[in-house]
C-alpha positions, -999 to +999 in steps of 0.1 A: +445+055+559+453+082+536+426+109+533+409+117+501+430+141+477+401+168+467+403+195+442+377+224+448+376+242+413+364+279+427+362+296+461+340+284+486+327+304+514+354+299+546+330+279+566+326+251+540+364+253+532+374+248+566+352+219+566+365+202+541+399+211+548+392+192+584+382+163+565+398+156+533+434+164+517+424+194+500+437+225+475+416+252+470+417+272+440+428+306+458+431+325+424+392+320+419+398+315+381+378+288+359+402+259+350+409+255+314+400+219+296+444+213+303+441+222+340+412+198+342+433+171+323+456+173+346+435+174+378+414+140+370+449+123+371+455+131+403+427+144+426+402+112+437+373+140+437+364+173+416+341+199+432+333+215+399+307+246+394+291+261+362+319+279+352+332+242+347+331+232+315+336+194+315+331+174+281+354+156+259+384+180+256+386+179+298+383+143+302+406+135+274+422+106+300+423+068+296+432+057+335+413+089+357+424+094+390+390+107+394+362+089+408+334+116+417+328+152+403+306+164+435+292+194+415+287+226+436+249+236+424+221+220+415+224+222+377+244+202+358+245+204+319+281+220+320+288+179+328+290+159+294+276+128+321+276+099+289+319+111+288+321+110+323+303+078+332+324+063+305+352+066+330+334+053+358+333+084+375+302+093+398+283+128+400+263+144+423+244+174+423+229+203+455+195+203+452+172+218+479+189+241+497+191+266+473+153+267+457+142+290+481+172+323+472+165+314+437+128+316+438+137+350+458+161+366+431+134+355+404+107+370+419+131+401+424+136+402+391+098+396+378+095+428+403+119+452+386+112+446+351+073+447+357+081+481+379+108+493+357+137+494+387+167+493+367+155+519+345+146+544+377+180+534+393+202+544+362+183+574+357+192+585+399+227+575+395+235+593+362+215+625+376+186+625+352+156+623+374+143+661+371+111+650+399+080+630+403+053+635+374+023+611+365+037+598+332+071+586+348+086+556+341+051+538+342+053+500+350+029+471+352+009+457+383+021+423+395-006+414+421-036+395+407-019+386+371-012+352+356+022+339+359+032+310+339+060+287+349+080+263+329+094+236+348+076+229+380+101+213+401+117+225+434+123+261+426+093+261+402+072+256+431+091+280+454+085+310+427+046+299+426+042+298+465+057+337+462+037+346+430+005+330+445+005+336+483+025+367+485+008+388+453-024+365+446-012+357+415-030+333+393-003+300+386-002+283+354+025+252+355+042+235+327+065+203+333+076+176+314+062+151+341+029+156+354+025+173+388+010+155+414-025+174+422-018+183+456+015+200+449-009+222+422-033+225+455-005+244+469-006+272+451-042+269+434-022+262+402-031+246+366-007+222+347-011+229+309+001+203+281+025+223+263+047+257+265+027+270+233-005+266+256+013+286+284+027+308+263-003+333+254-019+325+285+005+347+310+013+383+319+050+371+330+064+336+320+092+320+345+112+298+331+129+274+357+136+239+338+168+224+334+198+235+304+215+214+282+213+200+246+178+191+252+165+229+261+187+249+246+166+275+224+136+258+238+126+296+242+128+304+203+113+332+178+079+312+177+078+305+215+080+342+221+060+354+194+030+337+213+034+362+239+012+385+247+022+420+234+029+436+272+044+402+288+073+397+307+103+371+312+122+357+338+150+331+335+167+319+360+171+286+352+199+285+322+214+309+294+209+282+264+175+278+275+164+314+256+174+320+215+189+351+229+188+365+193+152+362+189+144+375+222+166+407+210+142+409+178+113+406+202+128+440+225+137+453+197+100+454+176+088+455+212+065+424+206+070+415+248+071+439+272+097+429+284+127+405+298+149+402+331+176+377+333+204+361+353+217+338+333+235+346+300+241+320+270+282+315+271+281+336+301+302+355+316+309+370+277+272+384+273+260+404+237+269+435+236+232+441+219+214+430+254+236+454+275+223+481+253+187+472+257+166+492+283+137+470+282+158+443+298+168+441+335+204+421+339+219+403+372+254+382+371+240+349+383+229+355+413+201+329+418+217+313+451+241+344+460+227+344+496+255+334+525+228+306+538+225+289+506+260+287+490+271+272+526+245+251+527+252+242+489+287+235+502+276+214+533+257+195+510+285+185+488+308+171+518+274+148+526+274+136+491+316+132+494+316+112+526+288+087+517+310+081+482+342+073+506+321+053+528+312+031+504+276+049+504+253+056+474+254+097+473+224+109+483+224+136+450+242+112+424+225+125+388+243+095+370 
């Protein structure tokens, strides 16, 4: 029986190429380049699986296609809204997602980054590197202590949780939760924390908000002008979770009229192009998506998609199907 034709849409660390390589009939994408809504065209004709990632955009010009080849997108991550899923289930076509294995790195680079905006770490690190530190003195680059202050989070799932067992256990932070779903009370045990009924509750109530809910239509902006303005004055905040999910415009008027303290992001609406006006901000701490940039978790991302691809061609229900 003929194996599989699979089309992985980025580079994937060696082990997990191998892998799949040993199983299915696979091309790789060696120029590492995002494909464009014609390559994708083109590829769901002829490819019975798509590994796509982020940097996928895949929504009515891609799936422009009346007979797909296509029968699974086995999405590389855990996030999804870069999938239009009512266009794709229209075709039949399954997806699947990689949850799990990478909660705990992105609860680690979010807590790195609630670190070095509250500490001001990018600031001190430019200053070294362009040879303007003139010496230690008491009124230097102040910062904010992080241990014993409230940390709200928005979206208490998987990685929600992760960033309150750090917050909680590793600086005795108090943990205030918001979810759309309630939270079962001994998850909130975990970590001493309190669900609150809406984000303009949470809002006020926290020294640094963390925002780790899902993108999409339905949260884009969900961070807006009035979200922020309920902030408290010195506050912080984290995203990890999507670009859309901030107004990123609003947040620049609240840098700007310095109505936060401050904000540290990976994730960047229309990423990788990111305003020019928030690369010229110093009260804002900037990664390039790094949330689950750890060798452990991208291969275990990977692993995770052949599970999801051999239980599809087994005639198997995918562990991770989203649709």
């Amino acid at each position: 029986m003929a194996r599989p034709r699979v089309l992985v849409t980025r580079r994937w660390p060696a082990a997990v190429e191998a892998r799949l390589s040993d199983i299915f009939d696979v091309r790789l994408n060696t120029a590492d380049r995002p494909l464009t809504p014609t390559d994708f065209r083109a590829a769901i004709r002829e490819y019975d699986a798509i590994l796509p990632t982020v940097t996928d955009r895949i929504g009515a010009p891609a799936l422009e296609c009346d007979r797909p080849q296509t029968r699974i997108l086995a999405n590389y991550g855990v996030g999804y809204s870069h999938i239009d899923l009512n266009r794709v289930g229209q075709h039949g076509i399954v997806v699947t997602n990689t949850p799990d294995v990478l909660s705990e790195c992105t609860a680690d680079l979010a807590m790195t980054l609630l670190l070095m905006i509250a500490r001001r770490a990018g600031e001190g690190e430019r200053e070294i590197r362009e040879g303007r530190w003139t010496g230690w003195r008491p009124t230097h680059l102040v910062g904010t202590k992080v241990s014993g202050k409230t940390l709200g989070i928005v979206g208490y799932g998987r990685i929600g949780q992760e960033m309150a067992r750090r917050a909680h256990h590793g600086f005795g932070m108090k943990i205030l939760a918001y979810n759309r779903s309630p939270v079962a009370p001994e998850i909130l045990a975990q970590c001493n924390a309190t669900q609150v009924d809406s984000i303009d509750e949470l809002m006020p109530l926290c020294d640094f908000v963390s925002l780790h809910c899902p993108g999409g239509a339905q949260n884009r902006h969900l961070i807006n002008s009035a979200r922020l303005a309920l902030m408290r004055p010195g506050a912080f905040l984290v995203n990890t979770a999507r670009g859309e999910v901030i107004d990123e415009a609003a947040l620049l008027h609240a840098l700007w009229f310095e109505t936060i303290g401050g904000a540290a992001l990976d994730v960047f609406d229309g990423e990788p192009d990111i305003n020019p006006q928030l690369v010229a901000s110093d009260r804002l701490v900037m990664l390039p998506h790094l949330g689950s940039a750890t060798r452990e978790a991208r291969e275990a991302m990977g692993f995770r998609v052949i599970d999801n691809l051999q239980d599809f061609f087994a005639g198997r229900e995918p562990r991770d199907r989203v649709n």
